[in-house]
C-alpha positions as CSV (number, residue, x, y, z in Angstrom):
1,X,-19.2,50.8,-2.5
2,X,-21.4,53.2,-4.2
3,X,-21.0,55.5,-7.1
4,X,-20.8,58.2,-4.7
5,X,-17.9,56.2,-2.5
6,X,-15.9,58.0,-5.3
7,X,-14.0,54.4,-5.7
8,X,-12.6,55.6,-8.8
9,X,-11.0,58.5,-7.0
10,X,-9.8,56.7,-4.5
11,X,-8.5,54.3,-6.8
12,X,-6.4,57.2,-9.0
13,X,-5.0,58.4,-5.6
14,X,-3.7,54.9,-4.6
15,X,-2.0,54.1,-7.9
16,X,-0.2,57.6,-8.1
17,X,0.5,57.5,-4.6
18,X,2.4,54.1,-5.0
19,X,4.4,55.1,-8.1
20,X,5.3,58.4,-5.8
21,X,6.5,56.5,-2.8
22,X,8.6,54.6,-4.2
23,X,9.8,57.5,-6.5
24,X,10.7,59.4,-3.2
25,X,12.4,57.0,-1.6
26,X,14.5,56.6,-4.5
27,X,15.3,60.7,-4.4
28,X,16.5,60.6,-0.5
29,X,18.3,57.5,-0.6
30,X,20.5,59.7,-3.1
31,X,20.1,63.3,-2.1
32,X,19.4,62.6,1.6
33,X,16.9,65.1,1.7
34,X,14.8,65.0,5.2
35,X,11.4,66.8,3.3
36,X,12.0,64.0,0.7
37,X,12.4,61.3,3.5
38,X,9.0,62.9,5.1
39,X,7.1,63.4,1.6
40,X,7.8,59.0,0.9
41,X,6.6,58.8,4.1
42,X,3.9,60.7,3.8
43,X,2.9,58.8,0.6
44,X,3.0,55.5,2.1
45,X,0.6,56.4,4.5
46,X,-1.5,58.2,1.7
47,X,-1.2,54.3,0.0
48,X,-2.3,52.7,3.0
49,X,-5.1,55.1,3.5
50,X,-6.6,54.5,0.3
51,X,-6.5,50.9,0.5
52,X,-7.7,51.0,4.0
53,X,-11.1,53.1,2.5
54,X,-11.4,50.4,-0.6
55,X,-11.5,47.5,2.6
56,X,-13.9,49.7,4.1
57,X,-16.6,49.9,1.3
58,X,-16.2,46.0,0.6
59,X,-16.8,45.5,4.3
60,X,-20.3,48.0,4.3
61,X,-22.5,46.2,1.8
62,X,-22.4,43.1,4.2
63,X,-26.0,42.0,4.7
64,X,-27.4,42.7,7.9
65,X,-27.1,40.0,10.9
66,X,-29.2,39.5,13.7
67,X,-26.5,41.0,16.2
68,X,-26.4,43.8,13.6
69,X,-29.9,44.3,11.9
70,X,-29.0,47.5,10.2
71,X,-26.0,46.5,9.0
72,X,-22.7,47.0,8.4
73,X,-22.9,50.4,6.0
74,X,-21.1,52.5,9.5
75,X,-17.8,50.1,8.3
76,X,-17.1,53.2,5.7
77,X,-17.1,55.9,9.0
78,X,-15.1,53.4,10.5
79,X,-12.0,53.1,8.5
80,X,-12.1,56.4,7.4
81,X,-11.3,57.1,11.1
82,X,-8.4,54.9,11.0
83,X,-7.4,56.5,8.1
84,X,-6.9,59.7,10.0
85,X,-5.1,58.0,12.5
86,X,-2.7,56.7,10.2
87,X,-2.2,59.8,8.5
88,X,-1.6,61.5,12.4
89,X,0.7,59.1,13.5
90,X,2.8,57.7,10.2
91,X,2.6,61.3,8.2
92,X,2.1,63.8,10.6
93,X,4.1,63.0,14.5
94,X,7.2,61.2,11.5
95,X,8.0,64.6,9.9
96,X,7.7,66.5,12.9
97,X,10.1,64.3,14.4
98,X,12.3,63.9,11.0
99,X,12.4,67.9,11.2
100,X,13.5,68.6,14.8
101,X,16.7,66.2,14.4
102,X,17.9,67.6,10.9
103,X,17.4,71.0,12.6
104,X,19.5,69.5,15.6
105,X,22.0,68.0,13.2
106,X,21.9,69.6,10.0
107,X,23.4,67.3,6.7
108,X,24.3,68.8,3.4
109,X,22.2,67.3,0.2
110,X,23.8,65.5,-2.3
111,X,22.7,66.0,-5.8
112,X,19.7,68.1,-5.1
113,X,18.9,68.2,-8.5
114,X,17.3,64.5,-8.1
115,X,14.7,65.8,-5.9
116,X,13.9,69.0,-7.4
117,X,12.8,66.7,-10.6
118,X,11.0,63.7,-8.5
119,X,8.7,66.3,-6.5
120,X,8.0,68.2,-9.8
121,X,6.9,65.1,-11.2
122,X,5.1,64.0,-8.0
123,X,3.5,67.1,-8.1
124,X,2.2,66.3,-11.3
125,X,1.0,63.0,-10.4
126,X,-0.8,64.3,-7.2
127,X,-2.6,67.0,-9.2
128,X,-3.8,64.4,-11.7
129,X,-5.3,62.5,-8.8
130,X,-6.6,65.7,-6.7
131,X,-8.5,66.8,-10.4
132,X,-9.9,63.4,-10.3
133,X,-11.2,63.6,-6.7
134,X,-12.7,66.9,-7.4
135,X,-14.9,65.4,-10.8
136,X,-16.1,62.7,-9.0
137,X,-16.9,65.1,-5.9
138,X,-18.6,67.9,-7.9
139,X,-22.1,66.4,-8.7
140,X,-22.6,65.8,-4.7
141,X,-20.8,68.5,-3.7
142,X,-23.3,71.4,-5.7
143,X,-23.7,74.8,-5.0
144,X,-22.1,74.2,-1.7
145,X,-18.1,75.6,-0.6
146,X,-15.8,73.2,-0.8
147,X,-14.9,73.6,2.6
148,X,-18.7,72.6,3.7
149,X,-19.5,69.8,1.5
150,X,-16.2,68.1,3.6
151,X,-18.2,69.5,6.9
152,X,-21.3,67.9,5.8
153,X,-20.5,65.0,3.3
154,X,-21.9,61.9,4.4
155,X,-19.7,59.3,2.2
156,X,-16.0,59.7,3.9
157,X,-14.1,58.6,0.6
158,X,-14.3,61.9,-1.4
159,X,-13.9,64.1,1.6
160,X,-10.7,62.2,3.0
161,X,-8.9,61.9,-0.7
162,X,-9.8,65.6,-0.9
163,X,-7.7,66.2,1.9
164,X,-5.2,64.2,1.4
165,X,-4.3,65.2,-2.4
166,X,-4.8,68.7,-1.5
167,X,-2.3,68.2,1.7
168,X,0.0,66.6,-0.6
169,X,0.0,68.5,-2.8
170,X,0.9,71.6,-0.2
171,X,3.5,69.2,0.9
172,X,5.2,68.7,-2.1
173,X,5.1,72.4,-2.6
174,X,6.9,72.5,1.1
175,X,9.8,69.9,0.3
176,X,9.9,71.7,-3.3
177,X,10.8,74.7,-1.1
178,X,13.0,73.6,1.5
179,X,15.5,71.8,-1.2
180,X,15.3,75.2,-3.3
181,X,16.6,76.9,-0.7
182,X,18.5,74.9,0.7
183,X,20.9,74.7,-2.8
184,X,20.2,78.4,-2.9
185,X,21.5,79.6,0.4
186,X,24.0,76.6,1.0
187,X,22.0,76.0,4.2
188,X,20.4,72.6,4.8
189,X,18.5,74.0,8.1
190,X,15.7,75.2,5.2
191,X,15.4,71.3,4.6
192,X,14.7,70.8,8.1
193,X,12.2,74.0,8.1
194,X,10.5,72.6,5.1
195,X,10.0,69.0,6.9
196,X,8.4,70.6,9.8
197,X,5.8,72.5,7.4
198,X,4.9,69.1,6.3
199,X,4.1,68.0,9.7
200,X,2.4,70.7,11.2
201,X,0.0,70.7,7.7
202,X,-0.6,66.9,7.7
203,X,-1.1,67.3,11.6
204,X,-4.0,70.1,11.0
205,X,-5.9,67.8,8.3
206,X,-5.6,64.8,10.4
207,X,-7.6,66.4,13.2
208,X,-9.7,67.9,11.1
209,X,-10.8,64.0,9.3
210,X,-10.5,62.8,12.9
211,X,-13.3,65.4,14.2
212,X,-15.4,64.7,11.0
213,X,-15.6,60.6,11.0
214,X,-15.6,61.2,14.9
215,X,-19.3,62.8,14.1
216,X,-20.5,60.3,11.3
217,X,-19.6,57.0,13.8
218,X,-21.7,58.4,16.7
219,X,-24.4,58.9,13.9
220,X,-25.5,62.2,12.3
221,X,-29.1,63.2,11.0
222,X,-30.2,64.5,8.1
223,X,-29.7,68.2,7.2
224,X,-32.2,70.6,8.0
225,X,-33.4,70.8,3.9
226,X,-33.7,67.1,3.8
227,X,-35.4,67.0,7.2
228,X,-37.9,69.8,5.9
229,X,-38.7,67.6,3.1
230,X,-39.6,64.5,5.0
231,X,-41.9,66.4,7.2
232,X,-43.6,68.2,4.2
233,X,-44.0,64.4,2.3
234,X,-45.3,63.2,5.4
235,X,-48.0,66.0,6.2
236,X,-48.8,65.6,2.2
237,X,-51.5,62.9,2.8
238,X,-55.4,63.9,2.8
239,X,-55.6,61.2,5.9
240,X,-52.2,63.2,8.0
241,X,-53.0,66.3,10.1
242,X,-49.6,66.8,11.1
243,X,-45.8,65.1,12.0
244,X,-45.6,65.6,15.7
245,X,-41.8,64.7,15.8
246,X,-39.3,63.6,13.9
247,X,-35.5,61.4,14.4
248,X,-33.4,60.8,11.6
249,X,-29.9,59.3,11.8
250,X,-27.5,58.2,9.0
251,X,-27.0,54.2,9.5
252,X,-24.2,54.4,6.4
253,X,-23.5,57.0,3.7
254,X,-26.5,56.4,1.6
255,X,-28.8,54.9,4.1
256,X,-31.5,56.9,6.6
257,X,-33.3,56.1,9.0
258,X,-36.6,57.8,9.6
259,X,-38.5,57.6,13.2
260,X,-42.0,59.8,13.3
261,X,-44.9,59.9,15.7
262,X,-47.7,61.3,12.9
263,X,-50.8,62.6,13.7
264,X,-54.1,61.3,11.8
265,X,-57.7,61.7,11.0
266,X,-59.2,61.0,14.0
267,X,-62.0,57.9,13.6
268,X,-59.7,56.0,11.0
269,X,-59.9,52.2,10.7
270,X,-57.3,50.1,11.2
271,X,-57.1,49.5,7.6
272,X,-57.2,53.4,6.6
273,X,-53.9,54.0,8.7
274,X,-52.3,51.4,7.6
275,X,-52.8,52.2,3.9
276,X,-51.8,55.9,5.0
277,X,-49.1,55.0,6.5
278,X,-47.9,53.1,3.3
279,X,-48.4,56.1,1.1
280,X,-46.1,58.3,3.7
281,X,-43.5,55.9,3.5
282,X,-43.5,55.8,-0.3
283,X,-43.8,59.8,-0.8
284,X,-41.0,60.2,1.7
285,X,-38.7,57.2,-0.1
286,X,-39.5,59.1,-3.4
287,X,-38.2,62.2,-2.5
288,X,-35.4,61.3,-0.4
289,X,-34.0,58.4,-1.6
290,X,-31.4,57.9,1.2
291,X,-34.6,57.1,3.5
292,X,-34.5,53.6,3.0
293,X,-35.6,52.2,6.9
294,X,-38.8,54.1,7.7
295,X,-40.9,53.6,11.2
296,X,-43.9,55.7,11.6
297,X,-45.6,55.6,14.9
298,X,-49.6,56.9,14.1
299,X,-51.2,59.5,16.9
300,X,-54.5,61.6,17.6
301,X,-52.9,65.3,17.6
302,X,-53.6,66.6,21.0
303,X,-51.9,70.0,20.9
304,X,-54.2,72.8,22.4
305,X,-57.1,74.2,20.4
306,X,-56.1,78.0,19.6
307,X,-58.0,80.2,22.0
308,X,-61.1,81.8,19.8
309,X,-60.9,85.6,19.0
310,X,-61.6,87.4,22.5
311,X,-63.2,90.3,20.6
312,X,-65.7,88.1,19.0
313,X,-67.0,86.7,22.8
314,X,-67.6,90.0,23.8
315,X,-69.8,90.9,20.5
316,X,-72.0,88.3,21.3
């Protein structure tokens, strides 16, 4: 995996969600606590998520095969997308299911004060990892919002430990919420409430990943800046009239591929469009360095002459 798989993030976020886990399970063995029981779950899953992305980005630098000549770089999109499914069906459909039957049969906690102190440190923990994400997500995410570098981020890693530390971290917030007032009222149906918020949020941002690596396995193209870019390398050649079309498609996270039909000098030798074609490729690989499989197909431009000035028939 590349610097920007944000292995080091992902890495952070594995070794705190472990420690938590366990932690958790710890805190509703004793207190009995159903947002507790929902939050180790929740964690697990988080564990298993993160090594299911490390897997991932051992499995995409692979050399290509002849059964798959571009290689295996789309391995990333795919367990990212099992990541999401993971966090639906463990996280998510769990708590939900946790909440409704402590809201049908609500149990008194025992020593509530165990929890209060395991999510506060968990807390902790999951900011640590969330501030680590967001370091090693800043210099790729730019001037952009948060909310559209995850849109259009094309290395799943830092977008899906985004989410999840940031969905943890709500969560913990949750289960922090439902055992406050649960000692404060006396009324464990708050414990219950508080697992169901925790469902309900990890549902929403399992959709949301699920829609996202959904997009990046059926293969997405550059954006429109990049594409504009390519096109105006292309058309910077003295032997290039024009780019008559253009394809792109990502192949992995830091791998393009470029298909253009390109209009040339009409008359060129064989030789002449070969060399041009060479010096296209490298202008477009030096200025988008993603670009990395390149097929330019040459062409006579045969678009329609603009029609001459009518004005200046009729003066003559």
């Amino acid at each position: 995996m590349s610097a920007g798989g944000g292995t080091r993030a992902i890495i952070a976020a594995l070794l705190a969600n472990l420690g938590i886990a366990a932690a958790k399970f710890v805190g509703y063995l004793i207190t009995g606590a159903s947002s507790m029981l929902a939050e180790a779950v929740h964690s697990v899953a988080d564990t298993a998520n993160q090594g299911l992305l490390l897997l991932g980005g051992k499995r995409a630098v692979r050399a290509a095969t002849p059964e798959h000549p571009f290689g295996y770089g789309r391995d990333r999109y795919f367990y990212a997308f099992v990541v999401a499914l993971l966090l639906f069906t463990a996280g998510a459909v769990f708590a939900v299911y946790e909440g409704l039957h402590k809201l049908a049969e609500p149990e008194p906690l025992t020593s509530p004060l165990v929890a209060v102190v395991i999510l506060v440190v968990a807390i902790c923990l999951e900011g640590f990892s969330f501030r680590t994400a967001m370091a090693e997500s800043r210099p790729l995410k730019g001037n952009r919002s948060w909310w559209l570098f995850i849109r259009q981020a094309k290395a799943p890693e830092l977008p899906v430990v985004l989410l999840e530390d940031f969905g943890a971290l709500i969560g913990l917030s949750l289960a922090l919420g439902g055992v406050g007032l649960t000692v404060l009222t006396g009324d464990p149906v708050w414990d219950a409430v508080g697992t169901l918020g925790i469902g309900v949020l990890l549902g929403v941002i399992a959709i949301v990943l699920v829609v996202e690596m959904k997009s990046l396995l059926i293969g997405e193209g550059a954006l429109p800046k990049v594409v504009g870019r390519i096109v105006t390398e292309l058309e910077a050649g003295a032997d290039v009239q024009r780019c008559i079309h253009l394809k792109t498609q990502y192949l992995g996270p830091e791998e393009l591929l470029v298909a253009a039909k390109v209009a040339f000098t009409p008359g060129m030798t064989l030789e002449r469009v070969a060399r041009a074609i060479d010096e296209a490729e490298a202008r477009v690989r030096a200025a988008v360095p993603d670009a990395r499989v390149i097929y330019l197909e040459p062409d006579l431009d045969r678009s329609p002459a603009p029609a001459e000035d009518a004005g200046g028939l009729g003066a003559q």
